[in-house]
C-alpha positions as a printed NumPy array, in Angstrom:
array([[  5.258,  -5.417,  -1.409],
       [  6.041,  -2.263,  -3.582],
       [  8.946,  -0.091,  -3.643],
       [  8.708,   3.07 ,  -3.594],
       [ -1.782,  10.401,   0.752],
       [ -2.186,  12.816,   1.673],
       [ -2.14 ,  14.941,   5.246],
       [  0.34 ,  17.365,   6.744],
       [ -0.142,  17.625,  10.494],
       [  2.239,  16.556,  13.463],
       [  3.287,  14.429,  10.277],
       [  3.242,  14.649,   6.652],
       [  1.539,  11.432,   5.241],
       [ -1.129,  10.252,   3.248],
       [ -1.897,   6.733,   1.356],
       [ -3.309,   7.308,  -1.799],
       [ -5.043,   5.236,  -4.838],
       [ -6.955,   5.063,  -8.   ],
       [-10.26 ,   6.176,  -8.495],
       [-12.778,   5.212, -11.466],
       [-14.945,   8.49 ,  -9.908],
       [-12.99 ,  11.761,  -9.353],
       [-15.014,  14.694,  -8.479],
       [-16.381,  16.116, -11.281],
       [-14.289,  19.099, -12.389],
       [-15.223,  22.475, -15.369],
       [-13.21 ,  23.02 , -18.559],
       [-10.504,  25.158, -17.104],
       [-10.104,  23.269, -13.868],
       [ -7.053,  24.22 , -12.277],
       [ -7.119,  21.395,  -9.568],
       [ -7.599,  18.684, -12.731],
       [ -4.537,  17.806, -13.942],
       [ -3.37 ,  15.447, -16.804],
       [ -0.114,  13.109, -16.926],
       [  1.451,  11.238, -19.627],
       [  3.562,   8.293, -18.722],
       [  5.599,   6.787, -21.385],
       [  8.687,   4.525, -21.163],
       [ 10.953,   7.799, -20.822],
       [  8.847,  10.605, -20.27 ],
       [  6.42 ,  11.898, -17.051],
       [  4.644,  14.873, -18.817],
       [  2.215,  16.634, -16.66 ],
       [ -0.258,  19.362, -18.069],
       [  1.247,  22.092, -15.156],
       [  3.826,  22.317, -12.519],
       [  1.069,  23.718, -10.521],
       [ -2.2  ,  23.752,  -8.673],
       [ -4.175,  25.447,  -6.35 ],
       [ -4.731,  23.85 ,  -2.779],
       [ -7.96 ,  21.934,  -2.478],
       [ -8.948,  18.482,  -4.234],
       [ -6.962,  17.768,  -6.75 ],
       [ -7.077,  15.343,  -9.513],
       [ -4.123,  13.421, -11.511],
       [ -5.54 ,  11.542, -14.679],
       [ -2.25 ,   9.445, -15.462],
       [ -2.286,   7.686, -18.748],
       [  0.348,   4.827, -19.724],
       [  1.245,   5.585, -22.897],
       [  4.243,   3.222, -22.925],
       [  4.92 ,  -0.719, -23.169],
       [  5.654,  -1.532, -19.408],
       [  3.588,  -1.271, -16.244],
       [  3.656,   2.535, -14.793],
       [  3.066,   4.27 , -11.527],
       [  2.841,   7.848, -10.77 ],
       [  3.879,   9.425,  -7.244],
       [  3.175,  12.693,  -5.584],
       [  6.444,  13.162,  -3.133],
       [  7.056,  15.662,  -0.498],
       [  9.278,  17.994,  -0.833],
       [ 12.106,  15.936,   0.269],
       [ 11.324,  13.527,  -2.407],
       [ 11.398,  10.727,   0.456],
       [  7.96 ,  10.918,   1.708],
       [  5.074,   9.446,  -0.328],
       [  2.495,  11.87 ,  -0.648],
       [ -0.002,  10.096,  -2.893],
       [  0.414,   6.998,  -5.442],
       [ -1.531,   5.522,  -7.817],
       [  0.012,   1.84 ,  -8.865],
       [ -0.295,  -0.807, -11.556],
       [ -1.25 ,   1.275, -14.866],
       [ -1.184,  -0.845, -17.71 ],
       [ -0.011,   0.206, -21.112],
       [ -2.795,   1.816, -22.331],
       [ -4.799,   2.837, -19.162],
       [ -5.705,   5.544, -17.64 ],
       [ -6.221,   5.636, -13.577],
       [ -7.104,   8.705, -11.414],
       [ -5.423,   9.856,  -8.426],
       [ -7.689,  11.897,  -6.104],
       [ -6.589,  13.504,  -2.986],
       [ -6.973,  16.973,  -0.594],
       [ -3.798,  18.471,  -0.932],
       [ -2.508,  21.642,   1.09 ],
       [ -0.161,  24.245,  -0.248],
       [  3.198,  23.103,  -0.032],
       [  6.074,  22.155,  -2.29 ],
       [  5.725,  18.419,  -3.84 ],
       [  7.684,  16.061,  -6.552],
       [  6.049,  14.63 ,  -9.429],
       [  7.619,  10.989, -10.171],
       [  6.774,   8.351, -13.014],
       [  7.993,   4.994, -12.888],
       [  8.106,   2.973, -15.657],
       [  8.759,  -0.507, -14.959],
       [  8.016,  -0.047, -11.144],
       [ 11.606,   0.48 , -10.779],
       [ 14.196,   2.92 ,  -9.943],
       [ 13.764,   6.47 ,  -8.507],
       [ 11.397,   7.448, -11.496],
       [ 11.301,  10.165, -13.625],
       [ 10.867,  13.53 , -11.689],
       [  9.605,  17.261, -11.162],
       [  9.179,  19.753,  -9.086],
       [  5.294,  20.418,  -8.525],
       [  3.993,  23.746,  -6.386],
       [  0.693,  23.474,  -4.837],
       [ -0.231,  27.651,  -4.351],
       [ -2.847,  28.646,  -1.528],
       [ -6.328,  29.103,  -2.71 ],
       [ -7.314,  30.55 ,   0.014],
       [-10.677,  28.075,   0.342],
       [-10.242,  25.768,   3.243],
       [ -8.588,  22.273,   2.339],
       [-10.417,  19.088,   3.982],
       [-13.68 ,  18.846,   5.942],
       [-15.843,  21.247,   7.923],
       [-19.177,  20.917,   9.949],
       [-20.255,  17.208,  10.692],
       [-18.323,  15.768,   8.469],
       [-14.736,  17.049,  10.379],
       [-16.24 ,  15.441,  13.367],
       [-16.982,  11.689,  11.296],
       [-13.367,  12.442,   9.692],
       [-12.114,  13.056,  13.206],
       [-13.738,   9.614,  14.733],
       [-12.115,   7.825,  11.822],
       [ -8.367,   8.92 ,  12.051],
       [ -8.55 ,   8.107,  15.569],
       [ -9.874,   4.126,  14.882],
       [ -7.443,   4.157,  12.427],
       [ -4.659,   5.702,  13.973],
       [ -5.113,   3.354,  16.53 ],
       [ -5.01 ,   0.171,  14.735],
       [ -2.035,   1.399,  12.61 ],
       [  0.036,   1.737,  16.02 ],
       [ -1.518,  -1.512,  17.238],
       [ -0.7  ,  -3.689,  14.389],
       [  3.124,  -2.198,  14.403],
       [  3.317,  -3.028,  18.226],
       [  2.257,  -6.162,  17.273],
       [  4.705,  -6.755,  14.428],
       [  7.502,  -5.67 ,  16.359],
       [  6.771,  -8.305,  18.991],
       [  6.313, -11.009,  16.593],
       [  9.482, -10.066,  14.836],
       [ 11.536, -10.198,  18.093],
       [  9.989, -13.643,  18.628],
       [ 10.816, -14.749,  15.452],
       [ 14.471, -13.367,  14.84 ],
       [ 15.618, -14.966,  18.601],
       [ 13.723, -18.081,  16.732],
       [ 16.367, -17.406,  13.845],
       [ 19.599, -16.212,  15.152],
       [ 19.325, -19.283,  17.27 ],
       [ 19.181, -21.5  ,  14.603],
       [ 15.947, -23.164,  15.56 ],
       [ 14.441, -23.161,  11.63 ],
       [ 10.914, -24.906,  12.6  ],
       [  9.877, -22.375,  15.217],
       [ 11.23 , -19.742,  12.803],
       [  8.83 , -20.793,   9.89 ],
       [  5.823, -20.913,  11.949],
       [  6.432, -17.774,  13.261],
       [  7.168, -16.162,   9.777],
       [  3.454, -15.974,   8.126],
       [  1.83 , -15.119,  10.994],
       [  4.134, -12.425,  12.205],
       [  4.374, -10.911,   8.593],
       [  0.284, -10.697,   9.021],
       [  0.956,  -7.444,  11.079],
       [  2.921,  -5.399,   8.351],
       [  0.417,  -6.522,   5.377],
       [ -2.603,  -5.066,   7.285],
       [ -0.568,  -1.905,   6.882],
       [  1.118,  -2.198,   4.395],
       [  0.79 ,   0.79 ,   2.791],
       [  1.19 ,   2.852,   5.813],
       [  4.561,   0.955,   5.891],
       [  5.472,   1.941,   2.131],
       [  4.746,   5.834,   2.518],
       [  8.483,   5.513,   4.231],
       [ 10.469,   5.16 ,   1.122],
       [ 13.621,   4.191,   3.253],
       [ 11.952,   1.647,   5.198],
       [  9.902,  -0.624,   2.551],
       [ 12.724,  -1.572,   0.72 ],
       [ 14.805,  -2.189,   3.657],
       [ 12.335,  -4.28 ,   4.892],
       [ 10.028,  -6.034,   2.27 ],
       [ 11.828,  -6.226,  -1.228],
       [ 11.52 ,  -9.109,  -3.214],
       [ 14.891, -10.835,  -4.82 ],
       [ 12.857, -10.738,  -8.07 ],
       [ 12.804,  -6.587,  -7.561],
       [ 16.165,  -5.822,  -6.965],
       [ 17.941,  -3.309,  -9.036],
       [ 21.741,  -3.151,  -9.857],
       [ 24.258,  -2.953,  -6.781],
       [ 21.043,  -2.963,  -4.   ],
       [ 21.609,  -4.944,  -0.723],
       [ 19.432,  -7.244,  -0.172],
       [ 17.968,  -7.33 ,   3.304],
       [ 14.894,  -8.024,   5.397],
       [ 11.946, -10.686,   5.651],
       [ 11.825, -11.769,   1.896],
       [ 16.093, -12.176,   2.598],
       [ 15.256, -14.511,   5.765],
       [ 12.7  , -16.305,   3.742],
       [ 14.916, -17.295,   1.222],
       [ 17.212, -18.763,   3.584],
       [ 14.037, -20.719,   5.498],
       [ 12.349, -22.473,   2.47 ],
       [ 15.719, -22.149,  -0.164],
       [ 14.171, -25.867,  -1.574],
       [ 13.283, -23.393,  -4.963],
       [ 16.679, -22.018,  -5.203],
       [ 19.205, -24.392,  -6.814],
       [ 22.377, -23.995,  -5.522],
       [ 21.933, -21.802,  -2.704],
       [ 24.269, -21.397,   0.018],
       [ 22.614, -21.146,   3.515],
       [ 23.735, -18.016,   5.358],
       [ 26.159, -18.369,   8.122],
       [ 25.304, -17.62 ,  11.673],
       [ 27.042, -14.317,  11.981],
       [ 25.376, -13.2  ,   8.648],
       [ 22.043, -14.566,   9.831],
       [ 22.449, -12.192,  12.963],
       [ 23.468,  -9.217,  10.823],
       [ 20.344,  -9.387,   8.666],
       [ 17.962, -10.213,  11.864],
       [ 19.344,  -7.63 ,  13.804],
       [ 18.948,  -5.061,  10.66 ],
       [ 15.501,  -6.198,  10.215],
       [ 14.269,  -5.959,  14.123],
       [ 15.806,  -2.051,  14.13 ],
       [ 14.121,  -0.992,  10.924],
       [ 10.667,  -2.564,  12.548],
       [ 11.702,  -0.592,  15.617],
       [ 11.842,   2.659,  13.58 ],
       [  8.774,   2.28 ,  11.942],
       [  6.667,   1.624,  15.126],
       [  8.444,   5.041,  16.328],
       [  7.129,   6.965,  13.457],
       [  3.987,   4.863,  13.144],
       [  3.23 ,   6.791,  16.634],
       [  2.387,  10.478,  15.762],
       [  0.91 ,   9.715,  12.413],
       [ -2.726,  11.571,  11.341],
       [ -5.045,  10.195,   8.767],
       [ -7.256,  12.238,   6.835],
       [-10.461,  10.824,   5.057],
       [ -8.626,  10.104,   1.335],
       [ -5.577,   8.89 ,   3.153],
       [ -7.553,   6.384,   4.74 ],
       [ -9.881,   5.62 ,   1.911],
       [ -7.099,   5.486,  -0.82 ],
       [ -4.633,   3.225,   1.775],
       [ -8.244,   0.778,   1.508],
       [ -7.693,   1.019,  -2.501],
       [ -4.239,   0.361,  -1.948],
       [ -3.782,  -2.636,  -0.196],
       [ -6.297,  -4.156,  -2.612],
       [ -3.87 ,  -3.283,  -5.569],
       [ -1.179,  -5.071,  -3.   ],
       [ -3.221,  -8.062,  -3.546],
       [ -4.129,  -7.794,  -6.853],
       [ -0.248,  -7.263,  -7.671],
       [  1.186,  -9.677,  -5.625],
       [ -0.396, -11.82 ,  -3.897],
       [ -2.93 , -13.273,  -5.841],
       [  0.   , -14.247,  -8.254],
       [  1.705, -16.133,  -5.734],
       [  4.52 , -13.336,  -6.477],
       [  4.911, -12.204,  -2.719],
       [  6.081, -15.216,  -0.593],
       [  7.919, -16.902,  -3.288],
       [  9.94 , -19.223,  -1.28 ],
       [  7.654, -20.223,   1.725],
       [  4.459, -19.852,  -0.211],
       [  2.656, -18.323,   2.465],
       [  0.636, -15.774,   0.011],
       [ -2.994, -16.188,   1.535],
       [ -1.726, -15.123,   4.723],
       [ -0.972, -11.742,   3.273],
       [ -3.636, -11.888,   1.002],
       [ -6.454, -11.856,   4.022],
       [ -4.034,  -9.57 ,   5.92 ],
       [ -3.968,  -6.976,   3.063],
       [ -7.913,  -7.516,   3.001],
       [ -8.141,  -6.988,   6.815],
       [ -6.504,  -3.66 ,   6.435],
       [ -8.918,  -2.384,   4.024],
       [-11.759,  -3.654,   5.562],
       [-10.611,  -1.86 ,   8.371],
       [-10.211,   1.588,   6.947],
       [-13.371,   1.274,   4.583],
       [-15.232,   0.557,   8.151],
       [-13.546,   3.961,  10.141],
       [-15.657,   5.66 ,   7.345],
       [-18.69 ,   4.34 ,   6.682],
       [-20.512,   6.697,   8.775],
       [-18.929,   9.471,   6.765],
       [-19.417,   7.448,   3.472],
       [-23.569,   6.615,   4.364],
       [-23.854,  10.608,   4.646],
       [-22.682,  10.922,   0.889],
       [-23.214,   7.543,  -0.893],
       [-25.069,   4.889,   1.07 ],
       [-25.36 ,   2.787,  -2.26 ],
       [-21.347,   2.563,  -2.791],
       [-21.223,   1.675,   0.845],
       [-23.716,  -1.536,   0.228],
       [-21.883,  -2.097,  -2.523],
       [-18.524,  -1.994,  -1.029],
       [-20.169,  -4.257,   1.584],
       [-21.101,  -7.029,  -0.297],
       [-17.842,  -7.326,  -2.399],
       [-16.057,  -7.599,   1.33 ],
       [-18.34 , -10.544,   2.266],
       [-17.811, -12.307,  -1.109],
       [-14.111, -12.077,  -1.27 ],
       [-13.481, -13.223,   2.204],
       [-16.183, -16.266,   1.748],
       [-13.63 , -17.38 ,  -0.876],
       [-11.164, -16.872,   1.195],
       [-12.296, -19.052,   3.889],
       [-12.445, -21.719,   1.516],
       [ -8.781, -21.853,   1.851],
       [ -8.333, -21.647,   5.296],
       [ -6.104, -24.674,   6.961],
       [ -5.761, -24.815,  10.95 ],
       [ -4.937, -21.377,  12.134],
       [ -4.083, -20.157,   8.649],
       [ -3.947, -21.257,   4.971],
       [ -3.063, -23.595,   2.768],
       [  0.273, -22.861,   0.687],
       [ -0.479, -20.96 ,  -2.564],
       [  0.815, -23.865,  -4.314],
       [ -1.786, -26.3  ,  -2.973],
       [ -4.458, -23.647,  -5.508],
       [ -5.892, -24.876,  -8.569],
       [ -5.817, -22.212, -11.647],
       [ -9.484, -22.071, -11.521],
       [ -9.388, -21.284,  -7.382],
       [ -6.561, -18.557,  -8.461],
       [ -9.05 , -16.728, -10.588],
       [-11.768, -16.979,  -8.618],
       [ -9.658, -14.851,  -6.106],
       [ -8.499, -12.63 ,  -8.833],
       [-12.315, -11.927, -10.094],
       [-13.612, -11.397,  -6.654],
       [-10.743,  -9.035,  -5.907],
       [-11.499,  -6.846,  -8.884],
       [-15.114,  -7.087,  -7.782],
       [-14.102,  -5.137,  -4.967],
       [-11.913,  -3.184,  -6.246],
       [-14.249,  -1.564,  -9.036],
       [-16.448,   0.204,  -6.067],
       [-13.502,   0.813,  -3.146],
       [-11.791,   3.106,  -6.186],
       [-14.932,   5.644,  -5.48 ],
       [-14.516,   5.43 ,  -2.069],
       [-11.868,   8.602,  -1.974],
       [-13.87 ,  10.329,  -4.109],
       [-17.457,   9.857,  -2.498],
       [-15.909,  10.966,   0.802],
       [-14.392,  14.122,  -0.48 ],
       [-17.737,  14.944,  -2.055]])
């Protein structure tokens, strides 16, 4: 999970990434923009762009782990992201952007609102996204995608209604079986999920990222109080506060499979959401971070994979037209990753992330930067 790319249509929304391969841009490059993230500062080299592609090259120059957000205008809505910069890195954030007013954020620590500005994107006057043949492959891949987004939140809300009656009712066994396998639904969109920045937290925050005075509330609040052996001393919620946090958690899931419904993808939205949900992984799952109490991190881990497998397939068609070798190559780090995955697999899911050796963990880790490396084009190549 993180807490608090691009397309405004019937809905503003786009899920955006990192990208080892921006478009290549001139000295002078108005749409190639620079951003300095330190501890305390978000300095960006303008407050302003011209619509088309447009390129953020954020460097950490601080001690703690940064991220750097494109908002709407409402500073709600995530535009475009680009996660887990190390001290010291640099990562590029690629995306077709409209004209429109925008928010610049920098978080430092992955915490907190972030440090912000107001960011203008003018009209160029050149068109902004696809034309020809490739509109039409663009076209055929927001529809697949569209489609499974709105499928997999059907799906998750009628798990979760399963699994909160499960709850409320105090049957705990049927609850925990239902838990990982329900929770499958949100990770394969995750990052559809966490372009709402009221929702994800409501929903999917882990104890560990709470900040000062925040509620607590939604599946990682229920897990807790399902597999609390890790937490000494901790007081099992009482019926009438286990139906309180249920019922809060079934109408947030509710909301998001209403605005799941008239959501648009365009091509970098669905090829930096791929890049995303591998960073999801990479972040949280492969560290055993994400289920912390029931342990149930491989679920999410293939679940998160599904999703980008997914979106990387909607445009292959699109991405053989402009780079058939980073689609082989994109190919064959899918097939490697999930072969290790399998390795793992126990009945109808996993083993429990404790039951990994160290050497099995990095195995995992190295074939999920293996993909990585390659999917971070995949924006770029398809805006080409």
């Amino acid at each position: 999970m993180k807490t608090p790319a691009l397309l405004l249509t019937a809905t503003l929304f786009a899920l955006a990434g990192c990208t080892d391969n921006a478009p290549a841009s001139t000295p002078g490059d108005l749409r190639a923009l620079s951003v300095t993230a330190s501890d305390s500062t978000c300095g960006l080299s303008a407050q302003t762009a011209p619509s088309g592609t447009l390129t953020f090259s954020v460097t950490n120059t601080g001690t703690t782990i940064n991220e750097f957000y494109l908002l709407a205008a409402d500073g709600l809505r995530i535009v475009a992201e680009v996660e887990n910069i190390g001290p010291g890195l640099t990562r590029d954030l690629v995306l077709s952007a409209p004209a429109g007013s925008y928010v610049t954020a920098c978080k430092p620590g992955m915490v907190g609102a972030g440090i912000r500005a107001p960011f203008v994107v003018s009209d160029s006057g050149e068109p902004v996204g696809p034309t020809g043949d490739d509109a039409a492959l663009v076209a055929a891949a927001d529809a697949l995608y569209g489609a499974y987004v709105r499928d997999q939140a059907e799906q998750l809300l009628s798990g979760t209604q399963e699994f909160v009656a499960a709850y409320t009712a105090g049957k705990d066994d049927q609850a925990r079986a239902l838990y990982a396998p329900t929770r499958v639904h949100w990770e394969r969109i995750e990052t559809v999920a966490e372009s709402f920045g009221d929702l994800d937290p409501k929903m999917d925050l882990r104890e560990a990222d709470l900040e000062e005075g925040q509620e607590w509330t939604g599946w990682h609040r229920l897990e807790k109080d399902l597999w609390p052996a890790r937490a000494k001393g901790y007081q099992a919620l009482k019926p009438a506060e286990r139906a309180t946090y249920a019922e809060d958690l079934l109408a947030n899931t509710r909301l998001l499979v209403e605005r799941t419904r008239t959501m648009s993808f365009s091509a970098d939205a669905i090829a930096n959401g791929a890049k995303g949900l591998l960073d999801e992984v990479a972040t949280g799952k492969v560290t055993g971070e994400e289920e912390y109490w029931s342990r149930t991190d491989l679920w999410d881990f293939q679940a998160n994979v599904d999703g980008a497998r997914v979106a990387w397939e909607g445009l292959r068609d699109l991405l053989k037209r402009k780079n058939a070798a980073l689609d082989t190559q994109i190919e064959t780090a899918f097939t490697g990753l999930q072969a290790l995955l399998d390795r793992h697999r126990s009945g109808d899911g996993f083993v429990t992330y404790d039951k990994l050796s160290p050497a099995e963990v990095k195995s995992l880790s190295d074939a999920v930067n293996t993909l990585s490396e390659p999917l971070s084009k995949l924006a770029s190549a398809v805006l080409a």
